[in-house]
PDB file of N, CA, C and O in Angstrom, chain B, residues numbered from 101:
ATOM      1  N   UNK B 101     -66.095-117.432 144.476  1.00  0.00           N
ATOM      2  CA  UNK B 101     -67.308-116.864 145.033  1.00  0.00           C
ATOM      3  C   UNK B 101     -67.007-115.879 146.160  1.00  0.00           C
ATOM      4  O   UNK B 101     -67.770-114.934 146.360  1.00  0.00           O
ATOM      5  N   UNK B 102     -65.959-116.066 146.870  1.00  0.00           N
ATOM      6  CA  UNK B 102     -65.415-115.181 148.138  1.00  0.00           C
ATOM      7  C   UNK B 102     -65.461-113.688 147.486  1.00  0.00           C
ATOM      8  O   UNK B 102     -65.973-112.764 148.118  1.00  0.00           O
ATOM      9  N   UNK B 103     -64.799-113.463 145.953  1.00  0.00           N
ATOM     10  CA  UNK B 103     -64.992-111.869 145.727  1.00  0.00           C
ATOM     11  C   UNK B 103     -66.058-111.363 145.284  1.00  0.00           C
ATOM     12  O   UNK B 103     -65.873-110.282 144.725  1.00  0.00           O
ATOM     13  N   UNK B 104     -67.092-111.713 145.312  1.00  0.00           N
ATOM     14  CA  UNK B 104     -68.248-111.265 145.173  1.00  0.00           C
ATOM     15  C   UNK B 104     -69.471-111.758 146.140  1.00  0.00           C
ATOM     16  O   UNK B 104     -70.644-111.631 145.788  1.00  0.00           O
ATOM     17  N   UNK B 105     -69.150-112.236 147.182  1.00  0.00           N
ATOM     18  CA  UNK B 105     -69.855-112.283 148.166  1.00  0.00           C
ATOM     19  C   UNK B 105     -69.845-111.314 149.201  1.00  0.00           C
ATOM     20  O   UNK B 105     -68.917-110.506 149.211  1.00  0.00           O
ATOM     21  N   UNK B 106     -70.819-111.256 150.168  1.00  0.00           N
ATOM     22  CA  UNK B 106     -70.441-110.020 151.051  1.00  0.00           C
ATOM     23  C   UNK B 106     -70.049-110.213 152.570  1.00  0.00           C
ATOM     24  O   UNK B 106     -70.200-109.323 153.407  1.00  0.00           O
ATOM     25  N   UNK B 107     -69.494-111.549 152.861  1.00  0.00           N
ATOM     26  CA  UNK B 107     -69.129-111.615 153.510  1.00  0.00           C
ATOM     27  C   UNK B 107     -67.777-112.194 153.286  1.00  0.00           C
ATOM     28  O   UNK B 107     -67.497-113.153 154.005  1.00  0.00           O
ATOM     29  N   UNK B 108     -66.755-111.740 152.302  1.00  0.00           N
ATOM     30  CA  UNK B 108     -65.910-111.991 151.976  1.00  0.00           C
ATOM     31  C   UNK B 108     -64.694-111.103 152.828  1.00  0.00           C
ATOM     32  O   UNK B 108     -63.934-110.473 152.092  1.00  0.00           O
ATOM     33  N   UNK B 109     -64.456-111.002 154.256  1.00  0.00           N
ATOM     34  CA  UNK B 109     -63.858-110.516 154.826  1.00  0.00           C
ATOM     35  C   UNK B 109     -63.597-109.052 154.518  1.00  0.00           C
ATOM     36  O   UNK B 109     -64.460-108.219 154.241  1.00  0.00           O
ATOM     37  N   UNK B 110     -62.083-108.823 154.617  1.00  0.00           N
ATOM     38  CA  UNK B 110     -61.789-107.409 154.292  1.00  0.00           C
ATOM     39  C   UNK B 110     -62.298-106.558 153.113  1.00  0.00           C
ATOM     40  O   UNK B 110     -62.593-105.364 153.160  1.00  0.00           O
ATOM     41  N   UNK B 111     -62.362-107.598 151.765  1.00  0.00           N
ATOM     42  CA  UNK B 111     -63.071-107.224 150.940  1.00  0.00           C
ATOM     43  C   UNK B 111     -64.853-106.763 150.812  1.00  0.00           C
ATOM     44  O   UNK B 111     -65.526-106.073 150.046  1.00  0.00           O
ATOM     45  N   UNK B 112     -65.119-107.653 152.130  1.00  0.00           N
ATOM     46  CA  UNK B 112     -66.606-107.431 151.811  1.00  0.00           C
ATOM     47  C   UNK B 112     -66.722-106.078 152.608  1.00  0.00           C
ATOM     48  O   UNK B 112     -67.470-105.143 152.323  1.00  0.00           O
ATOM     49  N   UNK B 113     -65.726-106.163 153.795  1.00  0.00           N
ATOM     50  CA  UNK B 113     -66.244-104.846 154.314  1.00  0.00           C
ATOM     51  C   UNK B 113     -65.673-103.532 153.162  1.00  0.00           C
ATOM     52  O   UNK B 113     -66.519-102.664 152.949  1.00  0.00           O
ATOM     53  N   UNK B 114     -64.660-103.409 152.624  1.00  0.00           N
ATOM     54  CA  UNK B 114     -64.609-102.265 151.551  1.00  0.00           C
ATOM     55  C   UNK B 114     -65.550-102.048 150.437  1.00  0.00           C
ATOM     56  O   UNK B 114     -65.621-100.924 149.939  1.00  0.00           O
ATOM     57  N   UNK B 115     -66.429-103.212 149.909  1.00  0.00           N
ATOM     58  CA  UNK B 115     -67.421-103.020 149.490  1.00  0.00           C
ATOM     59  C   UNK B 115     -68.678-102.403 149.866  1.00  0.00           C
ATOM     60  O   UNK B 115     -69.447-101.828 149.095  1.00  0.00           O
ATOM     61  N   UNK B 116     -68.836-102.584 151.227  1.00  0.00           N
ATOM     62  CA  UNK B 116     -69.596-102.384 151.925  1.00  0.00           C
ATOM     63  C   UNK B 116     -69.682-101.011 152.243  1.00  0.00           C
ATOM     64  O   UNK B 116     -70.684-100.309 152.109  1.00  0.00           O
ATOM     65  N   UNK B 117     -68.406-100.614 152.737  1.00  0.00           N
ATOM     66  CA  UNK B 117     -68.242 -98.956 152.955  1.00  0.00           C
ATOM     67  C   UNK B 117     -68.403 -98.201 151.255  1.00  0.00           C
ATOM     68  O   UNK B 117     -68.921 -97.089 151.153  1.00  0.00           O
ATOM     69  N   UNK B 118     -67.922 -98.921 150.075  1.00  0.00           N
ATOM     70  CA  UNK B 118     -68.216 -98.447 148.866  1.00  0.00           C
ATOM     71  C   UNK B 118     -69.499 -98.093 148.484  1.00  0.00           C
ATOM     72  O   UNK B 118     -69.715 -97.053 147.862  1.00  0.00           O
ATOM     73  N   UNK B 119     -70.728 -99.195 148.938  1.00  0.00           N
ATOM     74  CA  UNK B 119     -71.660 -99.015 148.701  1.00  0.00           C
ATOM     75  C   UNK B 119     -72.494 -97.464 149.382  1.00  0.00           C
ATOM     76  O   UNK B 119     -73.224 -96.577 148.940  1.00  0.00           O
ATOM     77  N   UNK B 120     -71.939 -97.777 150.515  1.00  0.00           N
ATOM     78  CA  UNK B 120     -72.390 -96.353 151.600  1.00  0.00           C
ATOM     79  C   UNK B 120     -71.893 -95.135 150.724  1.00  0.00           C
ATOM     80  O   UNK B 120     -72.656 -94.273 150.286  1.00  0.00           O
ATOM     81  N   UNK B 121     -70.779 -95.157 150.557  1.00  0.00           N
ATOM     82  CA  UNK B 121     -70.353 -93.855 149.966  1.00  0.00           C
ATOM     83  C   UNK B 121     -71.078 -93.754 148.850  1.00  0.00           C
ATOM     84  O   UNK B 121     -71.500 -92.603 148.727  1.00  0.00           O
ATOM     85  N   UNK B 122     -71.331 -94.304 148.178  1.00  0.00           N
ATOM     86  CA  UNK B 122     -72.262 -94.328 146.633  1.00  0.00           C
ATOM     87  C   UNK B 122     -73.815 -94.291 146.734  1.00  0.00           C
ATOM     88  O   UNK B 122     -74.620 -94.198 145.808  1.00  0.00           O
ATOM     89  N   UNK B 123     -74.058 -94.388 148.111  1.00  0.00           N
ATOM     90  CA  UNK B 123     -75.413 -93.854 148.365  1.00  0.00           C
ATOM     91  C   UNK B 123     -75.703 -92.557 148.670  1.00  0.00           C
ATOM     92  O   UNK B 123     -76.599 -91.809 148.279  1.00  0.00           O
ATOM     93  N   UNK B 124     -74.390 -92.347 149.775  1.00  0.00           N
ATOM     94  CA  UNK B 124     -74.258 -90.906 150.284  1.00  0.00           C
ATOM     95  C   UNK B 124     -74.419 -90.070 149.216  1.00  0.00           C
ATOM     96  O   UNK B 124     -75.508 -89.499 149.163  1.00  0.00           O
ATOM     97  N   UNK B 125     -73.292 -89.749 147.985  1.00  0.00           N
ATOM     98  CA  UNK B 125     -73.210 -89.542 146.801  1.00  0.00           C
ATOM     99  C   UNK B 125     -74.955 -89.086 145.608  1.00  0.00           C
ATOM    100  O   UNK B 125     -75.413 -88.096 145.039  1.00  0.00           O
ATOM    101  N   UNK B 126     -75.274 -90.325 145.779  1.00  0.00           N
ATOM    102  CA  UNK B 126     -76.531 -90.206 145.205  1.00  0.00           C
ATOM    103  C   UNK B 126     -77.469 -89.224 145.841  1.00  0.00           C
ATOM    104  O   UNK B 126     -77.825 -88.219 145.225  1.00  0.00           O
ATOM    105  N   UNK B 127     -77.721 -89.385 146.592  1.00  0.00           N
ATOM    106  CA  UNK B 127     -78.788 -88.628 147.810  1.00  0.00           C
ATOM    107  C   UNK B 127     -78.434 -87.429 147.698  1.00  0.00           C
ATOM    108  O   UNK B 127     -79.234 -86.548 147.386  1.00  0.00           O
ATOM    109  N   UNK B 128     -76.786 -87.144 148.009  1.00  0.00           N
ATOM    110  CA  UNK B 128     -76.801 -85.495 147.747  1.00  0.00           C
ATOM    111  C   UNK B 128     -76.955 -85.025 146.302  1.00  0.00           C
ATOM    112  O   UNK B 128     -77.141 -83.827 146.088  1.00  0.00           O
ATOM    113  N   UNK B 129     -76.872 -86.108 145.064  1.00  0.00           N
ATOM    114  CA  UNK B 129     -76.893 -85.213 144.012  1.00  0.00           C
ATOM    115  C   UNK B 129     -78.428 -85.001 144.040  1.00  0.00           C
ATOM    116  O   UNK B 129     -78.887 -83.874 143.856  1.00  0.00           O
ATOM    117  N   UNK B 130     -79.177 -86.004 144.253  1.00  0.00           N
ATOM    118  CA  UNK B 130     -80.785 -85.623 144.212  1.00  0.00           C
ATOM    119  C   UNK B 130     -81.319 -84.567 144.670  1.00  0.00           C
ATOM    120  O   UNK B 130     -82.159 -83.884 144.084  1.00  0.00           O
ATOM    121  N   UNK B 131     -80.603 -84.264 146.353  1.00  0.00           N
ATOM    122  CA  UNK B 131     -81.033 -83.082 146.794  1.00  0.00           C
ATOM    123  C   UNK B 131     -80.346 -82.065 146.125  1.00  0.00           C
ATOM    124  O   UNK B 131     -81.242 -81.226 146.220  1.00  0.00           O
ATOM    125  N   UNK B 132     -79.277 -81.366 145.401  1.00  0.00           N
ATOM    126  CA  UNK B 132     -79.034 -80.791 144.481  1.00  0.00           C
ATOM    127  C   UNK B 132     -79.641 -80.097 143.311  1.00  0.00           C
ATOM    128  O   UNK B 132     -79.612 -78.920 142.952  1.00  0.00           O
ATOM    129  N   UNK B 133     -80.432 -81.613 142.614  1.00  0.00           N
ATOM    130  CA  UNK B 133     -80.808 -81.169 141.390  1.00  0.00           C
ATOM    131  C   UNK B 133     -82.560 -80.738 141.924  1.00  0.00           C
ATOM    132  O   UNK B 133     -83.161 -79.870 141.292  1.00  0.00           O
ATOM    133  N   UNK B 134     -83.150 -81.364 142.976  1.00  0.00           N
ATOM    134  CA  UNK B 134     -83.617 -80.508 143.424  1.00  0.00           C
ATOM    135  C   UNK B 134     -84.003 -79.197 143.731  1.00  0.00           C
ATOM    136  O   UNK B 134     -85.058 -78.571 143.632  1.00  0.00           O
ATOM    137  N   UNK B 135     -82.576 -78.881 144.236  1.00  0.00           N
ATOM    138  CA  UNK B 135     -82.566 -77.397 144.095  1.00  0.00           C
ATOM    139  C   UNK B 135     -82.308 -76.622 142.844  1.00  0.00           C
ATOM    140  O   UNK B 135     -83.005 -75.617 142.706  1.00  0.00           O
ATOM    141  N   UNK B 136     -81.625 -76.836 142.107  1.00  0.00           N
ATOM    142  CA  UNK B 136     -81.512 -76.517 140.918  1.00  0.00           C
ATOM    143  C   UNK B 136     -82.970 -76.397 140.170  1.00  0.00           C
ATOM    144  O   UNK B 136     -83.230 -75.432 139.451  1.00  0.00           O
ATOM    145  N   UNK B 137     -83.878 -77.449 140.402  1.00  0.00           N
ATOM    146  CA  UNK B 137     -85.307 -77.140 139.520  1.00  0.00           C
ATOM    147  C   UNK B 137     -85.840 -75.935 140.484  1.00  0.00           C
ATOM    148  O   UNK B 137     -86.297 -74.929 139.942  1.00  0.00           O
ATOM    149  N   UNK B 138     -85.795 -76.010 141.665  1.00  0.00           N
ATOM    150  CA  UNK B 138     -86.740 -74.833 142.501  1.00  0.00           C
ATOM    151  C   UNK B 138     -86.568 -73.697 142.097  1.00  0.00           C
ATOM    152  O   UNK B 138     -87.452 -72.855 141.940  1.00  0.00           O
ATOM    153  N   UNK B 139     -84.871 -73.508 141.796  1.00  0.00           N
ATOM    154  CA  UNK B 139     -84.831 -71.957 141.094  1.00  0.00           C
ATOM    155  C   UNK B 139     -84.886 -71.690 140.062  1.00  0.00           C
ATOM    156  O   UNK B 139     -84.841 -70.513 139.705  1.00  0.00           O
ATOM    157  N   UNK B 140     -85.021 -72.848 139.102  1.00  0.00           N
ATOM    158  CA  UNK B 140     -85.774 -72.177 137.773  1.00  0.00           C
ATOM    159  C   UNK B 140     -86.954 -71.745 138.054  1.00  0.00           C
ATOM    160  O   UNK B 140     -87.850 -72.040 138.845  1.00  0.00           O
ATOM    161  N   UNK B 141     -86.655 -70.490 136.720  1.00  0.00           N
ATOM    162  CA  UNK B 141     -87.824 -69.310 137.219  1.00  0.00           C
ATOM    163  C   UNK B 141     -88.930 -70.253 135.900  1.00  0.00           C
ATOM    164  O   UNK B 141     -88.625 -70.970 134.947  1.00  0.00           O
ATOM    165  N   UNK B 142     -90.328 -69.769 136.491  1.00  0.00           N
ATOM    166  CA  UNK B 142     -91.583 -70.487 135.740  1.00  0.00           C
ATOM    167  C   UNK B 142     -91.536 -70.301 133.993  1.00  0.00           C
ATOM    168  O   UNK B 142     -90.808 -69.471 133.449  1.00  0.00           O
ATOM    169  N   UNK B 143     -92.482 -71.266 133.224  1.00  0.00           N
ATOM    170  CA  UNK B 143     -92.256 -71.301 132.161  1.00  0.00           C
ATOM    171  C   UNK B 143     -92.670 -70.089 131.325  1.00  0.00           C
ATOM    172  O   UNK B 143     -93.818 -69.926 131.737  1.00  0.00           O
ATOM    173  N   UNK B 144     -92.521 -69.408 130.671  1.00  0.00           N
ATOM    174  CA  UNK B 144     -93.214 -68.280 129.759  1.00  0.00           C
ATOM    175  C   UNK B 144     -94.561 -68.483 129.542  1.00  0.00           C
ATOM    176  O   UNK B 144     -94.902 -69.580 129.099  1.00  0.00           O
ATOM    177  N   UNK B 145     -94.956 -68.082 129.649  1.00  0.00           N
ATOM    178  CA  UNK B 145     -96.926 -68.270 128.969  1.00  0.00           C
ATOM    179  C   UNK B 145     -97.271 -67.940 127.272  1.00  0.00           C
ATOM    180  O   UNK B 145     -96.806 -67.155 126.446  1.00  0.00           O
ATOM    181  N   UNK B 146     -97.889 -68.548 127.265  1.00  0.00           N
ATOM    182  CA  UNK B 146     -98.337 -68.397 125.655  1.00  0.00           C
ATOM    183  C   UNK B 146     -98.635 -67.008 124.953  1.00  0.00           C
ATOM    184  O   UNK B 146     -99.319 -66.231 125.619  1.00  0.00           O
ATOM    185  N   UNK B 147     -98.263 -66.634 123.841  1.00  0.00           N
ATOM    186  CA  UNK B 147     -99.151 -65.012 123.633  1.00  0.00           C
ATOM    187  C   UNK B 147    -100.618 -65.422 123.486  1.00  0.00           C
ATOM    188  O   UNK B 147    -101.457 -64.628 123.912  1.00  0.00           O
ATOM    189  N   UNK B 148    -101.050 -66.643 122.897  1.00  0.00           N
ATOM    190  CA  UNK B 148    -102.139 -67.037 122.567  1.00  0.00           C
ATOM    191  C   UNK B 148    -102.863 -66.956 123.457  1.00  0.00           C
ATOM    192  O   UNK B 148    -102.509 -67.219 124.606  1.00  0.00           O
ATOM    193  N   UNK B 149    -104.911 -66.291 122.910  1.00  0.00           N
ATOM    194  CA  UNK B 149    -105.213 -67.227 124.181  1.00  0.00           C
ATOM    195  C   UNK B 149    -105.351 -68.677 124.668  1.00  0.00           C
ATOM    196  O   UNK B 149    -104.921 -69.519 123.880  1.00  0.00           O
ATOM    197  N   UNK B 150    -105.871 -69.123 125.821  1.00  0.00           N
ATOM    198  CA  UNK B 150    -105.765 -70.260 126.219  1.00  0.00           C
ATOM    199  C   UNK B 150    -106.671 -71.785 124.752  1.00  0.00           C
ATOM    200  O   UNK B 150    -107.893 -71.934 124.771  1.00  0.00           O
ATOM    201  N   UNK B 151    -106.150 -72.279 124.159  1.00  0.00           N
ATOM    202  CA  UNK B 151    -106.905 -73.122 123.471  1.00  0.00           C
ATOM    203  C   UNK B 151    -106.407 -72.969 121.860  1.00  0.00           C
ATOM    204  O   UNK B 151    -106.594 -73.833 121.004  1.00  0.00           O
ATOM    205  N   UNK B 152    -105.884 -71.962 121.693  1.00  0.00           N
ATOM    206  CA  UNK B 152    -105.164 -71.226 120.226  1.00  0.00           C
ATOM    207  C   UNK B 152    -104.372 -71.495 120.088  1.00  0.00           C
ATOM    208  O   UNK B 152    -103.503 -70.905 120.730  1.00  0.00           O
ATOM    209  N   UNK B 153    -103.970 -72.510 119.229  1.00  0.00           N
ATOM    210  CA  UNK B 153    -102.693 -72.078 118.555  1.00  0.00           C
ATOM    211  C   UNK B 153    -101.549 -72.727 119.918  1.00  0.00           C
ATOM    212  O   UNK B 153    -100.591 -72.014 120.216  1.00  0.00           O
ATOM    213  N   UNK B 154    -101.723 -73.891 120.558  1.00  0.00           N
ATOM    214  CA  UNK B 154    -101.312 -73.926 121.848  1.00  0.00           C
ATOM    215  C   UNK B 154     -99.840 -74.732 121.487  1.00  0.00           C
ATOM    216  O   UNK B 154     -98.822 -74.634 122.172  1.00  0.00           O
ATOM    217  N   UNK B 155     -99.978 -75.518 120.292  1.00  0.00           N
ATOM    218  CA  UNK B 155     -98.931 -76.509 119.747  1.00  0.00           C
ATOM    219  C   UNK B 155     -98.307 -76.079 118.695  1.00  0.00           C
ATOM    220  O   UNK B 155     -97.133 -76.335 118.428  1.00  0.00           O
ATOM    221  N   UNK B 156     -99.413 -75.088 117.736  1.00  0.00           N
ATOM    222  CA  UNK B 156     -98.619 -74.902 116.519  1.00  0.00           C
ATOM    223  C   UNK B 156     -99.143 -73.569 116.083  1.00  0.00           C
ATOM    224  O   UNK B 156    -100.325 -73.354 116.350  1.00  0.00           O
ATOM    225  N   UNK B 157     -98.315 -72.425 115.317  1.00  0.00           N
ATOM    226  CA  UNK B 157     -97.956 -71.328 115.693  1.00  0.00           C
ATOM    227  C   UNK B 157     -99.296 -71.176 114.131  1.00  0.00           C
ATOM    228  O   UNK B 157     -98.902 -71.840 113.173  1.00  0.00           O
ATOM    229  N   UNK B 158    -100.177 -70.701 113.960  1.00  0.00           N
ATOM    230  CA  UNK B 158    -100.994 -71.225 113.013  1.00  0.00           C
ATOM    231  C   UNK B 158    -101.179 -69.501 111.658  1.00  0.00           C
ATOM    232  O   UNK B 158    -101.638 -69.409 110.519  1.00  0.00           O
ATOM    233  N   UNK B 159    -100.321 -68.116 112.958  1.00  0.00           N
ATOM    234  CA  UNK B 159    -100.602 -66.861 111.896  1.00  0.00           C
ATOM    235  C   UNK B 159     -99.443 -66.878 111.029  1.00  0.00           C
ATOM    236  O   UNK B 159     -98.252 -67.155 111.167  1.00  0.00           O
ATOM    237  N   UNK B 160    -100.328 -66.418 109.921  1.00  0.00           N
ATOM    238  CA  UNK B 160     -99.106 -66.292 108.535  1.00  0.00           C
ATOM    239  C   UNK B 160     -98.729 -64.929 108.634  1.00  0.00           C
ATOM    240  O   UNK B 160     -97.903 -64.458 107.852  1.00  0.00           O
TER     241      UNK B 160
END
């Protein structure tokens, strides 16, 4: 039970700092992909008008 507890001395504290780093980690990829969506540029607009043809392309 000592290696998977968290107060398992030296081990618990390297877990402990593991966990930190793997949060740190996370957080920056979030703020990342974050940014990554902001600069995609907006979606194309339909040729249709609004209500036409919005799902399925319907001219032969």
């Amino acid at each position: 039970m000592d290696n998977i507890s968290p107060a398992g001395g030296a081990q618990g504290a390297a877990a402990s700092q593991d966990l930190i780093m793997l949060k740190k980690t996370q957080d920056l990829a979030k703020q990342q992909s974050a940014q990554l969506l902001e600069a995609l540029p907006p979606p194309p607009q339909s040729p249709s008008p609004a209500g036409v043809g919005g799902n399925l392309d319907i001219t032969a």
